[in-house]
Backbone as CSV, one residue per row, in Angstrom:
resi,resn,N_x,N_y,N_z,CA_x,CA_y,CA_z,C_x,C_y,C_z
1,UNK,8.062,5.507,9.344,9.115,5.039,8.491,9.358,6.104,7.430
2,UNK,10.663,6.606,7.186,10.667,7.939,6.200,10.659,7.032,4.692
3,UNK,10.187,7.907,3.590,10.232,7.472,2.891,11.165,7.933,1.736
4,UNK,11.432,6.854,1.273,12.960,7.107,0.254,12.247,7.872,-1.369
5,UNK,13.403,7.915,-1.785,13.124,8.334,-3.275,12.047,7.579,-3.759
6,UNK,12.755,6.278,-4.514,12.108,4.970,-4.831,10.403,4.913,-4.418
7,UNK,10.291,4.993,-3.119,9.101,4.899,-2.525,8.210,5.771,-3.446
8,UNK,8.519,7.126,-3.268,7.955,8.339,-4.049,7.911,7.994,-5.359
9,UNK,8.570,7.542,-6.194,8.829,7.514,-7.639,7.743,6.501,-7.810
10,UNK,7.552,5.604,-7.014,6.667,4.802,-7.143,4.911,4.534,-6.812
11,UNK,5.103,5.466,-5.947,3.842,6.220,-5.715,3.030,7.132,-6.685
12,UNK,3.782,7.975,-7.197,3.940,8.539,-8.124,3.485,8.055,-9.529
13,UNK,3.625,7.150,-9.961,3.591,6.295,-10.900,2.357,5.847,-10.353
14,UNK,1.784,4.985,-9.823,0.437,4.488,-9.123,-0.566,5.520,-9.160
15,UNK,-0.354,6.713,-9.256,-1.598,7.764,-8.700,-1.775,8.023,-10.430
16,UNK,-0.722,8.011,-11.325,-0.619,8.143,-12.725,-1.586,7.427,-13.303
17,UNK,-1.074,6.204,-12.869,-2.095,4.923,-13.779,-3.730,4.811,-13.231
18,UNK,-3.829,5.250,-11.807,-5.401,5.555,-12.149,-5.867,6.746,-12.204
19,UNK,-5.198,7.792,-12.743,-5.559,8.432,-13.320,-5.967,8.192,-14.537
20,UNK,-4.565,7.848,-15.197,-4.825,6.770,-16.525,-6.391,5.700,-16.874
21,UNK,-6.365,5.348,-15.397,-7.555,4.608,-15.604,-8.961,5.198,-15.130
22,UNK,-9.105,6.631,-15.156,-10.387,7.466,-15.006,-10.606,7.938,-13.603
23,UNK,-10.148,6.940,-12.770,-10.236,7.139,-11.530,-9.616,8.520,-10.335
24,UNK,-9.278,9.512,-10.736,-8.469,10.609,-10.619,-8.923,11.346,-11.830
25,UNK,-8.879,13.474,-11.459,-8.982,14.103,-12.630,-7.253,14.847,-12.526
26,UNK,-7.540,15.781,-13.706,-6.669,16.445,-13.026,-5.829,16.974,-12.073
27,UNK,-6.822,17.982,-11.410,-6.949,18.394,-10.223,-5.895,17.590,-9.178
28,UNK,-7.261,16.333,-8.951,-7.037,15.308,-7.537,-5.644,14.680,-8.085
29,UNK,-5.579,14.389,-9.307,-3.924,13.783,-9.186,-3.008,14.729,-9.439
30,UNK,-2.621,16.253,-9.080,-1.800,17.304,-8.883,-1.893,17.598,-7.547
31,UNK,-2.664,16.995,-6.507,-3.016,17.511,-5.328,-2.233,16.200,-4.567
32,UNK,-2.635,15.346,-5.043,-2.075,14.011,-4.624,-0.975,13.714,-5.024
33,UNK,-0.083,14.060,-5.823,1.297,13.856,-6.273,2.263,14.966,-5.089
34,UNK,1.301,16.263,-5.355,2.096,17.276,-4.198,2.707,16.740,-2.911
35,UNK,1.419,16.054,-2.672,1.473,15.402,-0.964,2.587,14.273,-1.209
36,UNK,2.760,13.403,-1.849,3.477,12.387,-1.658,4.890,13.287,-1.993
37,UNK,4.849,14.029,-2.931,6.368,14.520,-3.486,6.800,15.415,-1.825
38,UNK,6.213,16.155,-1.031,6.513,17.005,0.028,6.015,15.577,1.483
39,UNK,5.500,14.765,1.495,5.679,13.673,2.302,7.025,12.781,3.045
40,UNK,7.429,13.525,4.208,8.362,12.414,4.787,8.452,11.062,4.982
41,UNK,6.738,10.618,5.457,6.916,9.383,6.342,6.337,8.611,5.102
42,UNK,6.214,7.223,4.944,5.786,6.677,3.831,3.999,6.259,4.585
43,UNK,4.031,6.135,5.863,2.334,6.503,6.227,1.685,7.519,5.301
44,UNK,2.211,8.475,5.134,1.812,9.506,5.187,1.194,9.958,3.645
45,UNK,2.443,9.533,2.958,2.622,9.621,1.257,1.515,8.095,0.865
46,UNK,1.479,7.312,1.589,0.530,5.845,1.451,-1.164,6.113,1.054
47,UNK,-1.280,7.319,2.322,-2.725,7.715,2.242,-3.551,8.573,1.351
48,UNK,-2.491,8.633,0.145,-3.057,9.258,-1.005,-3.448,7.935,-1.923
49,UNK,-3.021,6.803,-1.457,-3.175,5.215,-2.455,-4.701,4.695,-1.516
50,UNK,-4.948,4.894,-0.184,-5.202,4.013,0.867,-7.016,4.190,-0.234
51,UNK,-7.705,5.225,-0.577,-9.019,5.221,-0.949,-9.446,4.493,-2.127
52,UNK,-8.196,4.108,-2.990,-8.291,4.088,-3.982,-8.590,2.778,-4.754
53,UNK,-8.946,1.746,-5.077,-8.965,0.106,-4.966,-7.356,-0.150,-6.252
54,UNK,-7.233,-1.703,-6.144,-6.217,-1.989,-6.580,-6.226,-1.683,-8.298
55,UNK,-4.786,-1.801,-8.875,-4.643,-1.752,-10.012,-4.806,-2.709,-10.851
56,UNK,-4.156,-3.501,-10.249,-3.557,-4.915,-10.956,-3.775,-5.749,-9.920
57,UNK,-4.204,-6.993,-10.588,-3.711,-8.170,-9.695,-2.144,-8.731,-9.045
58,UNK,-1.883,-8.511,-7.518,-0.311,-8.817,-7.190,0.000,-10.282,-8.079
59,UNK,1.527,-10.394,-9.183,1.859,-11.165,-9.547,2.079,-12.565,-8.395
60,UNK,1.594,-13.583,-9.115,1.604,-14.630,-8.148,2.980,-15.435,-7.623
61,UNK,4.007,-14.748,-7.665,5.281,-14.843,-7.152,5.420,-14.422,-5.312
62,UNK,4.743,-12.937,-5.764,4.281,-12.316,-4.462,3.372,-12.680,-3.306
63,UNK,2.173,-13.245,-3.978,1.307,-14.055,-2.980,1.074,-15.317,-2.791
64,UNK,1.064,-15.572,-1.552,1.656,-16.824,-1.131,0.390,-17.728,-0.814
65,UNK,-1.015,-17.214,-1.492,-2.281,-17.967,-1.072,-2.670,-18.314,0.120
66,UNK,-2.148,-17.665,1.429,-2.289,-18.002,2.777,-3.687,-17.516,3.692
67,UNK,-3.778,-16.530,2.727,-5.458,-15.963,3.275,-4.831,-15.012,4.107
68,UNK,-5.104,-14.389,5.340,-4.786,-13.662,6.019,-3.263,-14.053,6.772
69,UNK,-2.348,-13.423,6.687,-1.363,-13.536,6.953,-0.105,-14.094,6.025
70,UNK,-0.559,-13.808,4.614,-0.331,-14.219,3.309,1.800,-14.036,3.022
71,UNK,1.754,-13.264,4.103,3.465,-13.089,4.158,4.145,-12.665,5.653
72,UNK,5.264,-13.582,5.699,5.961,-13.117,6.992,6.283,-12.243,7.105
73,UNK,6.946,-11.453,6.426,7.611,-10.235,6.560,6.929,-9.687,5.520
74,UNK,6.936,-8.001,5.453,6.526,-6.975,4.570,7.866,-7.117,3.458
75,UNK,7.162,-7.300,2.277,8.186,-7.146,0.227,8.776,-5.396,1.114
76,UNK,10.227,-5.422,0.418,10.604,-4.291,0.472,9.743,-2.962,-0.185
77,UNK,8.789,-3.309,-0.977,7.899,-2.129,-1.982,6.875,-1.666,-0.987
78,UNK,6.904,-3.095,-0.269,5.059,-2.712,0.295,5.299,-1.846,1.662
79,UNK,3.904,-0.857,1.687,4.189,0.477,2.393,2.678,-0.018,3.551
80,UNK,3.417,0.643,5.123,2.563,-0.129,5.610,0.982,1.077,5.611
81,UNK,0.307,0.126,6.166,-1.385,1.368,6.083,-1.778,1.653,8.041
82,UNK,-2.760,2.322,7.990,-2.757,2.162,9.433,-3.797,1.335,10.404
83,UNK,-4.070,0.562,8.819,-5.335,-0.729,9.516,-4.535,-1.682,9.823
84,UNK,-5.214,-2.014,11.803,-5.253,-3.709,11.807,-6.349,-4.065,12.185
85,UNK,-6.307,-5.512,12.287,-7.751,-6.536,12.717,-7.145,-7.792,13.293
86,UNK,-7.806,-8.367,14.070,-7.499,-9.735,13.964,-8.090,-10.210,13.532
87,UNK,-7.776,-11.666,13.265,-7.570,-12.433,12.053,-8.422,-13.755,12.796
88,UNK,-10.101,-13.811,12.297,-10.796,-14.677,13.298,-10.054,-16.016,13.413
89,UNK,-9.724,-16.569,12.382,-8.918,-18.008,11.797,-7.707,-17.737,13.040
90,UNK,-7.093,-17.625,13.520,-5.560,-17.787,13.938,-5.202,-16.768,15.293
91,UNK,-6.729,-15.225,15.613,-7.206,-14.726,16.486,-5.405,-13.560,16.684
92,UNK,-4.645,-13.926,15.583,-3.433,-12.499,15.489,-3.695,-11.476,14.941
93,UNK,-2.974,-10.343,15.374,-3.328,-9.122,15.211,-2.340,-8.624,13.602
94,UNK,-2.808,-8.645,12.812,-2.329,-8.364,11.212,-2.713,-7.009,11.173
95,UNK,-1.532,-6.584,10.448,-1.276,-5.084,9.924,-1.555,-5.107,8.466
96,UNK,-2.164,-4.563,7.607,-2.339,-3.862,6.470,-1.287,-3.473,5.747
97,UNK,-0.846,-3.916,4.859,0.488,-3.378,3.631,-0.205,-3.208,2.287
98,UNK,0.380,-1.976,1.887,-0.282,-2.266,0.026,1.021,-1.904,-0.444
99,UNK,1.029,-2.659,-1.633,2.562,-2.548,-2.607,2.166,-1.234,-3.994
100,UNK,2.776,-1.015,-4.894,2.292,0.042,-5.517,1.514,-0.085,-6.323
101,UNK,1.375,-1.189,-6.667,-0.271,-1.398,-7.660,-1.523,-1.563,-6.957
102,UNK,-1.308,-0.996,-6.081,-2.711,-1.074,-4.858,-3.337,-2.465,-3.964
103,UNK,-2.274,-3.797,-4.622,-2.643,-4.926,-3.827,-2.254,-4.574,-2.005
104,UNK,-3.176,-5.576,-1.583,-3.427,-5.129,0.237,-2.176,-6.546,0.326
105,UNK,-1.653,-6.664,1.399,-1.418,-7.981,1.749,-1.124,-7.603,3.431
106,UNK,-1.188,-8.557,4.119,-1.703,-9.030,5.703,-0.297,-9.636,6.276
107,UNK,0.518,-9.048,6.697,1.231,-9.678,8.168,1.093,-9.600,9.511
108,UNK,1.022,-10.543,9.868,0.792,-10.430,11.567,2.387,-9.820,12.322
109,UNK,1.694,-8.914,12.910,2.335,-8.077,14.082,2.815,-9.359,15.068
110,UNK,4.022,-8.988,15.356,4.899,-9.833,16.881,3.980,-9.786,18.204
111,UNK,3.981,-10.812,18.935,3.133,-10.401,19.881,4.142,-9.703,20.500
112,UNK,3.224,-8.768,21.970,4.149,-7.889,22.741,4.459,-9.060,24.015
């Protein structure tokens, strides 16, 4: 999936704030901004967020308390990751999304 401005600007901002929050030095967040700023695919620009744990708690507008499979469709923000699992409860195959404050959230993939 290529990734737009927005995407970047927002990424961008995320690698800031944990820096902000100790978690990043210098260095690693000039190395990691590079990649997302020269990043096409939003996979790609994602995996500079993917090590990192969350920021914030996702506002509870966003999560829908469902446990695994917590949303039908992916929030326009949230960027997908390249983990799945199934989901022992319901035995579907869920894809991995994190939005830009580092929350994970779980949609299940269509069956084929």
């Amino acid at each position: 999936m290529l990734l737009s401005d927005t995407d970047r600007d927002r990424l961008v901002e995320a690698l800031g704030r944990h820096s902000a929050e100790g978690r990043l030095g210098v260095e690693e967040l000039e190395r990691r901004v590079a990649v997302v700023l020269e990043a096409q695919s939003r996979e790609e620009a994602v995996a500079m967020l993917i090590d990192l744990p969350p920021l914030a708690v996702p506002s509870p507008a966003r999560r829908r308390g469902k446990g695994h499979g917590d949303a039908d469709v992916p929030a326009s923000d949230w960027l997908p990751t390249g983990e799945r699992f199934r989901d022992p409860r319901t035995d579907r195959i869920m894809r991995v999304w994190v939005d830009t404050a580092g929350g994970r959230h779980y949609v299940a993939e269509a069956p084929t």
